[in-house]
DOVEX-75669 format. One record per atom (N, C-alpha, C): residue number from 1; residue in three letters; atom name; y, z, x. Coordinates in steps of 0.05 Angstrom, whole numbers. Each point is the difference from the previous one (the first is absolute). Layout:
<nodes>
NODE   timar   setor   rofi        Y        Z        X
NODE     NUM     ala     CA        Y        Z        X
...
</nodes>
This chain:
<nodes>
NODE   timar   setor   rofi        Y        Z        X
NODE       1     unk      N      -74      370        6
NODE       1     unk     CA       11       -3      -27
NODE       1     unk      C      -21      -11      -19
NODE       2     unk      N      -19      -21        9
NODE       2     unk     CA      -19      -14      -22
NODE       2     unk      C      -35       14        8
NODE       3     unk      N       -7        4      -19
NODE       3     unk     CA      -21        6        6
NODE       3     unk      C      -22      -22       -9
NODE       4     unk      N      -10       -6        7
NODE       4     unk     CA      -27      -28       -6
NODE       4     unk      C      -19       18      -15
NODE       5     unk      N       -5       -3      -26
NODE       5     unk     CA      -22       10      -13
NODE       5     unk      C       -5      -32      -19
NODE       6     unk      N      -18      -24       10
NODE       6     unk     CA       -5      -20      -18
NODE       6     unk      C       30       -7      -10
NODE       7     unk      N       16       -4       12
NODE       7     unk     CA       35      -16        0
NODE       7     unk      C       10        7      -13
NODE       8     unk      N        5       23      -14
NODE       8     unk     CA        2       18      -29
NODE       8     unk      C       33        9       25
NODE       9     unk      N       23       13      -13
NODE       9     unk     CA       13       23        7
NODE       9     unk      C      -11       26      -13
NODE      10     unk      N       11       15        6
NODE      10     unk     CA       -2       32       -9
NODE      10     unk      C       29       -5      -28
NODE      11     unk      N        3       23      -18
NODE      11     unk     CA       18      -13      -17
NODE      11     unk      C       27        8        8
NODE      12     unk      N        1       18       18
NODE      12     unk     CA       32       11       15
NODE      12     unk      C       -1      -37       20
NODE      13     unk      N      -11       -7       11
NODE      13     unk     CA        7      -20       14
NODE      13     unk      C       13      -29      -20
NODE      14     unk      N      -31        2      -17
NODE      14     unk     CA        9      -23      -28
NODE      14     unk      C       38        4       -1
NODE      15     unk      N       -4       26      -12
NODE      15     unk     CA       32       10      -15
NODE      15     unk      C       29       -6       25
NODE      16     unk      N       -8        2       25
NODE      16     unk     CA       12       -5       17
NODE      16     unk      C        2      -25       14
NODE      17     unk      N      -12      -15        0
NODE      17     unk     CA       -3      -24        0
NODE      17     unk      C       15      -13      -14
NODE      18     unk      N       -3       -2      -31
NODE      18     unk     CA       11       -8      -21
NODE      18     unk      C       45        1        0
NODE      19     unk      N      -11       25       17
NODE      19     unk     CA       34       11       -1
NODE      19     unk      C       12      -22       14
NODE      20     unk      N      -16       -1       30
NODE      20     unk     CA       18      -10       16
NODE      20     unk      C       -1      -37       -4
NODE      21     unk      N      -26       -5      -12
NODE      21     unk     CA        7      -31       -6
NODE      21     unk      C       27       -1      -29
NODE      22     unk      N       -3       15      -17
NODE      22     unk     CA       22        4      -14
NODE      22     unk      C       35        0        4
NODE      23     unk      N        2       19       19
NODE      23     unk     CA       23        3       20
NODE      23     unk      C        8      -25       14
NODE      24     unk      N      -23      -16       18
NODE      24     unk     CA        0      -24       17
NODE      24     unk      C       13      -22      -17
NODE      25     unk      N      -18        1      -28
NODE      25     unk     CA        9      -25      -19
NODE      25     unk      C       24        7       -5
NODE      26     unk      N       14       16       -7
NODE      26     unk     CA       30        7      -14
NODE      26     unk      C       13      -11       20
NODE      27     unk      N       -4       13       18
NODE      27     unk     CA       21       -5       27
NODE      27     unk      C        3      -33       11
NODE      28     unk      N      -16       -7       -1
NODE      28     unk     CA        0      -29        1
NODE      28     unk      C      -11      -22      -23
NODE      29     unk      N       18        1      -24
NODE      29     unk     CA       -1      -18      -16
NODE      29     unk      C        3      -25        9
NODE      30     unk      N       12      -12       19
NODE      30     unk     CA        0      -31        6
NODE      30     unk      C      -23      -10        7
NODE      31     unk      N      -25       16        3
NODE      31     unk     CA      -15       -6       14
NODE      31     unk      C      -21       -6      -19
NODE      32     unk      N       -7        6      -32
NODE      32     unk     CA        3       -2      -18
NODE      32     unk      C        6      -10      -26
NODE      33     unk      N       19      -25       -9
NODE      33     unk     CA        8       -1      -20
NODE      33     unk      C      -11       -6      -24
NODE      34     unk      N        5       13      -21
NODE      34     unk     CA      -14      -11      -24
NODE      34     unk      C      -26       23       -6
NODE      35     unk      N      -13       13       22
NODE      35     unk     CA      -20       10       -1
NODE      35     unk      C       12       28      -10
NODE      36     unk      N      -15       19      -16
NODE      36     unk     CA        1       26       -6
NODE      36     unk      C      -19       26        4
NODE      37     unk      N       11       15       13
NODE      37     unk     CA      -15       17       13
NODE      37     unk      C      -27       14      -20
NODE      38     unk      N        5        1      -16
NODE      38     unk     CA      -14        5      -33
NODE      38     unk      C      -27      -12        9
NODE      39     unk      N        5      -16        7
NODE      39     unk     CA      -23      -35      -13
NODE      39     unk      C      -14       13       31
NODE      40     unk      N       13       -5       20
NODE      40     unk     CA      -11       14       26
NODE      40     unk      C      -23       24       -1
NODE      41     unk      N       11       13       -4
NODE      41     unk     CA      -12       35       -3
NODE      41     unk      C      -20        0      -16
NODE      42     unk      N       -4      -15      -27
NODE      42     unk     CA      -16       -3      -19
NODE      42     unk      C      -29      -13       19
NODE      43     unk      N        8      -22       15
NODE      43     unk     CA      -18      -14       15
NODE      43     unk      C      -14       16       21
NODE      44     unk      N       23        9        8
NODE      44     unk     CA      -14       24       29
NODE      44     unk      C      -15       16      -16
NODE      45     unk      N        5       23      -17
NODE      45     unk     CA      -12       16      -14
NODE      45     unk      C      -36      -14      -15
NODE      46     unk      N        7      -23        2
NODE      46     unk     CA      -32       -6      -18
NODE      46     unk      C      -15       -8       37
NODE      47     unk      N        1       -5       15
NODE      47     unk     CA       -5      -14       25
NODE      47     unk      C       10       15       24
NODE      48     unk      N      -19       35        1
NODE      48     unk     CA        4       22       16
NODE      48     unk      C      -15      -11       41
NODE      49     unk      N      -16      -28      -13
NODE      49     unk     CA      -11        1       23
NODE      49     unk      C       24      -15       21
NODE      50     unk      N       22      -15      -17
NODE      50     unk     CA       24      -12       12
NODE      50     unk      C       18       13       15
NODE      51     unk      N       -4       19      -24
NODE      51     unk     CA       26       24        6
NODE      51     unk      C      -13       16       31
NODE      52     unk      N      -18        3       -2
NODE      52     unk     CA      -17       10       28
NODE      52     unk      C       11      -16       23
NODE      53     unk      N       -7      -33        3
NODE      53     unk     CA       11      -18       18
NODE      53     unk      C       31        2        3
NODE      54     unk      N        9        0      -21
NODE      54     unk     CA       41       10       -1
NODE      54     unk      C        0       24       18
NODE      55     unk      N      -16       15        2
NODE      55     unk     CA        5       26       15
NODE      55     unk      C      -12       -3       30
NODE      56     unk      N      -20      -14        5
NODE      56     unk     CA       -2       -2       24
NODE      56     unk      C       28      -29       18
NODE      57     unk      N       11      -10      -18
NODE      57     unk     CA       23      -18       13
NODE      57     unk      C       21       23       10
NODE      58     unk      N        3       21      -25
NODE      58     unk     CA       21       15        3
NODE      58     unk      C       -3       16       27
NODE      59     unk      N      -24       18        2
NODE      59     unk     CA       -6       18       18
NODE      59     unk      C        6      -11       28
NODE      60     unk      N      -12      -35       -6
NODE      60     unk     CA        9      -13       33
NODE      60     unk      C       27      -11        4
NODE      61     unk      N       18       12      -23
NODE      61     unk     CA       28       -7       14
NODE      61     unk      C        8      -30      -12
NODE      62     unk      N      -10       -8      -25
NODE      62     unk     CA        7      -24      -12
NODE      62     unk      C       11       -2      -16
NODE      63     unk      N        8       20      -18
NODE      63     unk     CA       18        4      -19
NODE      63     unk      C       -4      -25      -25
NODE      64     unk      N      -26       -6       -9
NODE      64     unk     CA        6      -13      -18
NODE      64     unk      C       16       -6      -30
NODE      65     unk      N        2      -23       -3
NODE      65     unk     CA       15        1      -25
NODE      65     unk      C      -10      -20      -15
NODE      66     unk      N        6      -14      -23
NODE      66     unk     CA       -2      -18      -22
NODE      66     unk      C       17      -14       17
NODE      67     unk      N       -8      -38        4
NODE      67     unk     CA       11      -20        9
NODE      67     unk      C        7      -17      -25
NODE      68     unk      N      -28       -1      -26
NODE      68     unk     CA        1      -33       -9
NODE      68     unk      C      -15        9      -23
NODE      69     unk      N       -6       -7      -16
NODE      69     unk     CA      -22      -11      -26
NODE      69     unk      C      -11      -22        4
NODE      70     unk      N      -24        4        2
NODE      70     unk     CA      -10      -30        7
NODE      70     unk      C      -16       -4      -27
NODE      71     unk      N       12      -13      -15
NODE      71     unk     CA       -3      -10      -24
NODE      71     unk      C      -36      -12      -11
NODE      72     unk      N        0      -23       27
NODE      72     unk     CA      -26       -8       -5
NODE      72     unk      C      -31       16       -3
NODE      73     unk      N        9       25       11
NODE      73     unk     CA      -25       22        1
NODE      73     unk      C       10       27       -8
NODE      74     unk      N       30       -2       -6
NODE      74     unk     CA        7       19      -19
NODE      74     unk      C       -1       28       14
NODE      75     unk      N        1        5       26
NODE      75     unk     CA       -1       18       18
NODE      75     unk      C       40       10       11
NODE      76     unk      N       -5       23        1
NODE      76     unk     CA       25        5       23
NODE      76     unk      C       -6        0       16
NODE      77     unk      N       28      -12       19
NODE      77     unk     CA      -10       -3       34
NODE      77     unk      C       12       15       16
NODE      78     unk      N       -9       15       22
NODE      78     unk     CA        9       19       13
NODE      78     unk      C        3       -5       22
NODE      79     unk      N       17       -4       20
NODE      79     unk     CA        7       -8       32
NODE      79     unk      C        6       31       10
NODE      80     unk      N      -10       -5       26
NODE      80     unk     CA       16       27       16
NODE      80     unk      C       32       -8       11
NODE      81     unk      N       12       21      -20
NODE      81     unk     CA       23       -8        8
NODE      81     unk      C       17       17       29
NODE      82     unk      N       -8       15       13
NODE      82     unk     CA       15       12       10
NODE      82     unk      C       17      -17       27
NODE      83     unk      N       22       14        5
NODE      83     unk     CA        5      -22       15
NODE      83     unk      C       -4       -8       28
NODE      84     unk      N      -19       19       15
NODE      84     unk     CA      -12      -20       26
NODE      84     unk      C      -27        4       -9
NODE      85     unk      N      -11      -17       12
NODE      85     unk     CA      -41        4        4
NODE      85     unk      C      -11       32       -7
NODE      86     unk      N      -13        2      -22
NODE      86     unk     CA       -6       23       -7
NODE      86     unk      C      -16       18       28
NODE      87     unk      N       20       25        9
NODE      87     unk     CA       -4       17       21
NODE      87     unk      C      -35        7        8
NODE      88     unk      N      -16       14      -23
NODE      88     unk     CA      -19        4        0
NODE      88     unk      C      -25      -23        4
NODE      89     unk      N        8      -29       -6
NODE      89     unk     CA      -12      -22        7
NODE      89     unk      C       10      -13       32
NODE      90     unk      N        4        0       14
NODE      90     unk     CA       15      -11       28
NODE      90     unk      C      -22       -3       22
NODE      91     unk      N        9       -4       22
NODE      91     unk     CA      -18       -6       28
NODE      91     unk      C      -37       -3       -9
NODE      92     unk      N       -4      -22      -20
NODE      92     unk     CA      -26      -11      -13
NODE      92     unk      C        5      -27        5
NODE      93     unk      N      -32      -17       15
NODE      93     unk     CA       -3      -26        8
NODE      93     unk      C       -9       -7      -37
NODE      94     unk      N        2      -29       -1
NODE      94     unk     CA        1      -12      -25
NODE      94     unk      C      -20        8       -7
NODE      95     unk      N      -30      -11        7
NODE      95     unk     CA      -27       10      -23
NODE      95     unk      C      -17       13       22
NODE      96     unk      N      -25        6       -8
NODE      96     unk     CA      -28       11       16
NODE      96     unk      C        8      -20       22
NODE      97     unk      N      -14      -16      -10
NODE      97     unk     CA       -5      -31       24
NODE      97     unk      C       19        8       22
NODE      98     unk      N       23       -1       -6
NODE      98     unk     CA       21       -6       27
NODE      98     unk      C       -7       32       12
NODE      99     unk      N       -1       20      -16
NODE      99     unk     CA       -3       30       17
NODE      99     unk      C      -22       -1       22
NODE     100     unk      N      -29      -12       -8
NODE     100     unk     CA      -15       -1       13
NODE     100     unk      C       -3      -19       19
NODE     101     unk      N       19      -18        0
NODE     101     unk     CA        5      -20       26
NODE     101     unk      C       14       12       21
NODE     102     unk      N       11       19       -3
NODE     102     unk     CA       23       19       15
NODE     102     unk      C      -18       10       29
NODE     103     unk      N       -3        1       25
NODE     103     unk     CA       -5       11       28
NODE     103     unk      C        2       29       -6
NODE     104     unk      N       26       13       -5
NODE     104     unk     CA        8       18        9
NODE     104     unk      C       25        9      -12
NODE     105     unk      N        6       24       -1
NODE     105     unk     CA       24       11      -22
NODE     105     unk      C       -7      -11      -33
NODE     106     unk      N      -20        7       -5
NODE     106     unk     CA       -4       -9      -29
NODE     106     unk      C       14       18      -16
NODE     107     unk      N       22       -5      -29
NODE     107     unk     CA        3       26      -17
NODE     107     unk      C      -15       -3      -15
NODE     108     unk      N       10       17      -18
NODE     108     unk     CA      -22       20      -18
NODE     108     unk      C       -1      -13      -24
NODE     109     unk      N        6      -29        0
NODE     109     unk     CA       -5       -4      -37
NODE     109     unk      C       15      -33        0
NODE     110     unk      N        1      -10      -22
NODE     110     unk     CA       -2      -30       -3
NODE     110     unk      C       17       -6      -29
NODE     111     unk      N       26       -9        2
NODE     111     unk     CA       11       -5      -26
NODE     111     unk      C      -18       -1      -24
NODE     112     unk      N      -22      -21        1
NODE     112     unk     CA      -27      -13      -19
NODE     112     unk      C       -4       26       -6
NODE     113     unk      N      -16       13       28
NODE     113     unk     CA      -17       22      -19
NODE     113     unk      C       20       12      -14
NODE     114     unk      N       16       11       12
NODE     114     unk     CA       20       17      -15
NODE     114     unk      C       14       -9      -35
NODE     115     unk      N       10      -19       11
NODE     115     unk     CA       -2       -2      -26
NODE     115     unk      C      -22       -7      -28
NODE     116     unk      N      -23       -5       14
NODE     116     unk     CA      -27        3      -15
NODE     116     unk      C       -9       24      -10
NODE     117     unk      N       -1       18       20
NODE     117     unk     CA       -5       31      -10
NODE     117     unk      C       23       15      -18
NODE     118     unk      N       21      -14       -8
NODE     118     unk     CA       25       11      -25
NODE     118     unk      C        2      -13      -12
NODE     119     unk      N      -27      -29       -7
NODE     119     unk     CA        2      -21      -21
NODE     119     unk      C       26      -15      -11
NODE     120     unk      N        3       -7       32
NODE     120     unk     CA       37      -12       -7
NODE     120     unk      C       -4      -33       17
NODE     121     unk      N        9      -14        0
NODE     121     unk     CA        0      -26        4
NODE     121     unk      C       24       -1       30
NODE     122     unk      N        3      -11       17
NODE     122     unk     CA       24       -8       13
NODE     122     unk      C       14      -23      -14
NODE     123     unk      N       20        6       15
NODE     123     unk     CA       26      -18      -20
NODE     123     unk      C      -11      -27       12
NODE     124     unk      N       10      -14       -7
NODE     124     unk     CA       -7      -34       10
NODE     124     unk      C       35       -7        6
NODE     125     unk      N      -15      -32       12
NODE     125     unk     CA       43       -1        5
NODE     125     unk      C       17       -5      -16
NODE     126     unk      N       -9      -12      -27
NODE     126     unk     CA       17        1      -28
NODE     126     unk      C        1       22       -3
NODE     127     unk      N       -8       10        0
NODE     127     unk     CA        0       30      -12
NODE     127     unk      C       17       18       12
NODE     128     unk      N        5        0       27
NODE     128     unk     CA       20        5       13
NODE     128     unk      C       31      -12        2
NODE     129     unk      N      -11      -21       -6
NODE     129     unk     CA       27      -14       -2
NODE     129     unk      C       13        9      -28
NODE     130     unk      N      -10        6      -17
NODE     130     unk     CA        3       11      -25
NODE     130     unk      C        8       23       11
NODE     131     unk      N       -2       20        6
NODE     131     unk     CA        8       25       -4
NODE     131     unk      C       23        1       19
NODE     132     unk      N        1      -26       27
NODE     132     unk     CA       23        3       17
NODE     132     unk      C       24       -9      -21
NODE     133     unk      N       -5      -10      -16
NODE     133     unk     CA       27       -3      -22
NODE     133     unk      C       11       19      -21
NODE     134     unk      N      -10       31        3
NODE     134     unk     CA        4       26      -15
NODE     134     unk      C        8        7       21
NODE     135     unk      N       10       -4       26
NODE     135     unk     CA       13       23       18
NODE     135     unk      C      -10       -8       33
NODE     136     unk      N       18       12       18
NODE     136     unk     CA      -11       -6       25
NODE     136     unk      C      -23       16        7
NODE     137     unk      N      -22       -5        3
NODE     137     unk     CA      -21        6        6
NODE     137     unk      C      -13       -6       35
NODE     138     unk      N      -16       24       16
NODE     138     unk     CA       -6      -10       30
NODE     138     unk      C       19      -11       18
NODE     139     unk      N       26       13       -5
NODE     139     unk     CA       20       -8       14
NODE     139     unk      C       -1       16       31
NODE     140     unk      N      -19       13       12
NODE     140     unk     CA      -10       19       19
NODE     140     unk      C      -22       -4        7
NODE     141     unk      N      -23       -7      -23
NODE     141     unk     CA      -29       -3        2
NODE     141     unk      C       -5      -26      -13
NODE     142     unk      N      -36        2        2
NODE     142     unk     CA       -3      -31      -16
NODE     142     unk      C      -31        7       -5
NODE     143     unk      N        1      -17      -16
NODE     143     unk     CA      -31       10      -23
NODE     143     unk      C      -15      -23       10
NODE     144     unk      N      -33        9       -9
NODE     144     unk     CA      -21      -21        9
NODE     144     unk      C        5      -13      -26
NODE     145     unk      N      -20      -31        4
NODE     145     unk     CA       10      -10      -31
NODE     145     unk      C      -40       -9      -10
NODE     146     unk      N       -3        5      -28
NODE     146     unk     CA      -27      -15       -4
NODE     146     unk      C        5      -33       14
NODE     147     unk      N      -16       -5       21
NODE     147     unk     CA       -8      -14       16
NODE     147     unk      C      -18      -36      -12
NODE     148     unk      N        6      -17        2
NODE     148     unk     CA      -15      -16       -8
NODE     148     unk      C      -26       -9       14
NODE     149     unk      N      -15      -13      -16
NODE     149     unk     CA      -27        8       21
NODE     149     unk      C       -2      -23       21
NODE     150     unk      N       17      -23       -6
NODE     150     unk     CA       -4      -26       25
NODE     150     unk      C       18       20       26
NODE     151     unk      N       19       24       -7
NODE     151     unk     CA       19        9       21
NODE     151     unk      C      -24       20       21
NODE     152     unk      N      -14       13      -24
NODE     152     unk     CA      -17       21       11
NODE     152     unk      C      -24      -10       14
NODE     153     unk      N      -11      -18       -6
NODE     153     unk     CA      -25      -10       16
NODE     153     unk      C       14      -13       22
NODE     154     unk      N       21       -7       -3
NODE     154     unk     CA        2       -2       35
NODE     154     unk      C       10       23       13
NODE     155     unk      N        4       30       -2
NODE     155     unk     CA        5       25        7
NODE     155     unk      C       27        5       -2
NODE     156     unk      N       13       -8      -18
NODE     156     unk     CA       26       10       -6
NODE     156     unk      C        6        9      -23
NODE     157     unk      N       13       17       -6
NODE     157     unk     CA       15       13      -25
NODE     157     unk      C       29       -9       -1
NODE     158     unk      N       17        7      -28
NODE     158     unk     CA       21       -5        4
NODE     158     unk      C       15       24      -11
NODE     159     unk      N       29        6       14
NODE     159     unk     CA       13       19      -11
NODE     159     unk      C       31        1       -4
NODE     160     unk      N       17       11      -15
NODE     160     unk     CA       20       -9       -5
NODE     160     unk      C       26       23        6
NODE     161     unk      N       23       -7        2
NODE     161     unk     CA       21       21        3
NODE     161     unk      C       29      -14      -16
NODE     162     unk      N       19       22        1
NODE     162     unk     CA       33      -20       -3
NODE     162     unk      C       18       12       14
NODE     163     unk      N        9      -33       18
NODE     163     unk     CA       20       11       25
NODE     163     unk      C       18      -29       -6
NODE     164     unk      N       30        8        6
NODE     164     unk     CA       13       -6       -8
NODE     164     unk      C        6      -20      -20
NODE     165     unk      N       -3       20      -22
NODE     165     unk     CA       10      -19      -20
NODE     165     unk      C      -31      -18      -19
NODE     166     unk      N      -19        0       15
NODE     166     unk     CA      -26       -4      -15
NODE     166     unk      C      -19       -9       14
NODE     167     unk      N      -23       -5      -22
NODE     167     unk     CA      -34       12        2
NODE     167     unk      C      -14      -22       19
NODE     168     unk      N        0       12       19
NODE     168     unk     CA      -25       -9       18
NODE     168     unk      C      -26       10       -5
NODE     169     unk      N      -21      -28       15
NODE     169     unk     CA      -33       15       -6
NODE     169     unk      C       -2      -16       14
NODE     170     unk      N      -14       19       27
NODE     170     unk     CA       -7       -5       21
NODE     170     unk      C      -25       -5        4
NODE     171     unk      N      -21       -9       29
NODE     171     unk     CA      -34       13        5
NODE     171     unk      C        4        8       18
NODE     172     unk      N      -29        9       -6
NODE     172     unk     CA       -5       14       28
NODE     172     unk      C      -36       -1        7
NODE     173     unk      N      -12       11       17
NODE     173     unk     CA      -19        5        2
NODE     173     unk      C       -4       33      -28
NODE     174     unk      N      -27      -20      -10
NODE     174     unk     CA      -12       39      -20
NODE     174     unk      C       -7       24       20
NODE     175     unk      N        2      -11       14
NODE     175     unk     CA      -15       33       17
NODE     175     unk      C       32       12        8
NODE     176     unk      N       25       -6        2
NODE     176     unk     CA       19        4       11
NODE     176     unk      C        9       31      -25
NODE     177     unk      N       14       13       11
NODE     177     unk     CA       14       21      -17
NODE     177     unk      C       16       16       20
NODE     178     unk      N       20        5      -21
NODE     178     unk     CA       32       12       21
NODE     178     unk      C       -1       21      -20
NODE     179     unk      N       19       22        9
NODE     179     unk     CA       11       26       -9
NODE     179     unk      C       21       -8      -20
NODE     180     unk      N       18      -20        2
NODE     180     unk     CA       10      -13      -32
NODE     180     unk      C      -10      -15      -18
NODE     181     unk      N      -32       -6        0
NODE     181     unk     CA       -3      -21      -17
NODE     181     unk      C      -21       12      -15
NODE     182     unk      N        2        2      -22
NODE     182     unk     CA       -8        7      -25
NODE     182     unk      C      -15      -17      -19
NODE     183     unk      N       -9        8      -29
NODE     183     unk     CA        1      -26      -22
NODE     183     unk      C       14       18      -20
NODE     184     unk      N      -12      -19      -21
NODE     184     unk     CA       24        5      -21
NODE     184     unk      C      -27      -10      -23
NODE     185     unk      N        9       16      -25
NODE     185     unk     CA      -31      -10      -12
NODE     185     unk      C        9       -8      -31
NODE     186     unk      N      -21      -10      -17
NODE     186     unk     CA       16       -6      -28
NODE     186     unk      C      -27       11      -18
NODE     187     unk      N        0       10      -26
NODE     187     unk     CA       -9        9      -12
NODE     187     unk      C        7       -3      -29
NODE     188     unk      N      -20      -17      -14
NODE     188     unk     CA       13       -5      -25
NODE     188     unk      C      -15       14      -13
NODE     189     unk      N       17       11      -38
NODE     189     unk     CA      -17       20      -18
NODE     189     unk      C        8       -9      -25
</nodes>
């Protein structure tokens, strides 16, 4: 669906793109308030290299949306909202580091990088905890979380889910990755 030419879309993708974050926002106004899709679109439209990153969340099954205005930097903020661990992101150890500590059965990719190469940030645990209050979210799966660095120098990452009733954030070893565990990324514009 995306083609990489310097983070650009093609303009059928732009135009399509646009639709479905359009559609996303209608459909879930609570997720939203106060904000207007107008003011949105205007932003995306001047800031094609964003709109590029919006499309690589989407392609991996993240369904992003508008979370917040963050006032202080005057950006919209974009969470993946979908509701387990975005599909196309899954069975990935937390960063390089932990992949290359791995023996044996290494996969193919690293939340970090990943979300480095679609210029998207991982959620942190406010940030999750924030979006676990728009809806049940990882009620099946559970997302890696941006990691603090006293957690990570001693070789752990942390990651989060919601089971009964609310938000856990667990560790683990970074080299670790399961077939449900995903991340979840934020992107402000």
């Amino acid at each position: 669906m995306t083609t990489k030419k310097n983070n650009v879309l093609t303009q059928s993708q732009h135009e399509e793109l646009i639709k479905i974050l359009k559609v996303r926002f209608e459909k879930n106004m609570s997720r939203h308030k106060g904000i207007e899709w107008n003011k949105v679109e205007n932003r995306l439209e001047a800031n094609p290299e964003k709109l590029w990153s919006l499309n690589e969340m989407e392609i991996t099954g993240g369904e992003p949306d508008v979370v917040d205005f963050d006032k202080t930097t005057n950006e919209y903020v974009f969470y993946d909202c979908s509701a387990e661990s975005p599909k196309g992101r899954r069975s990935v150890c937390y960063d390089r580091e932990g992949l290359e500590s791995r023996k044996e059965y290494k996969p193919e990719n690293t939340a970090v990088d990943m979300a480095t190469s679609m210029n998207i940030e991982l959620l942190n645990e406010e940030q999750y905890k924030a979006l676990q209050k728009l809806g049940n979210f990882d009620v099946k799966t559970s997302s890696w979380l941006k990691t603090p660095s006293d957690i990570r120098k001693l070789g752990g990452a942390i990651f989060a889910d919601f089971r009964y009733g609310n938000v856990f954030v667990y560790h683990n070893g970074a080299q670790s990755y399961y077939a449900a565990r995903g991340f979840r990324g934020v992107l402000k514009v």
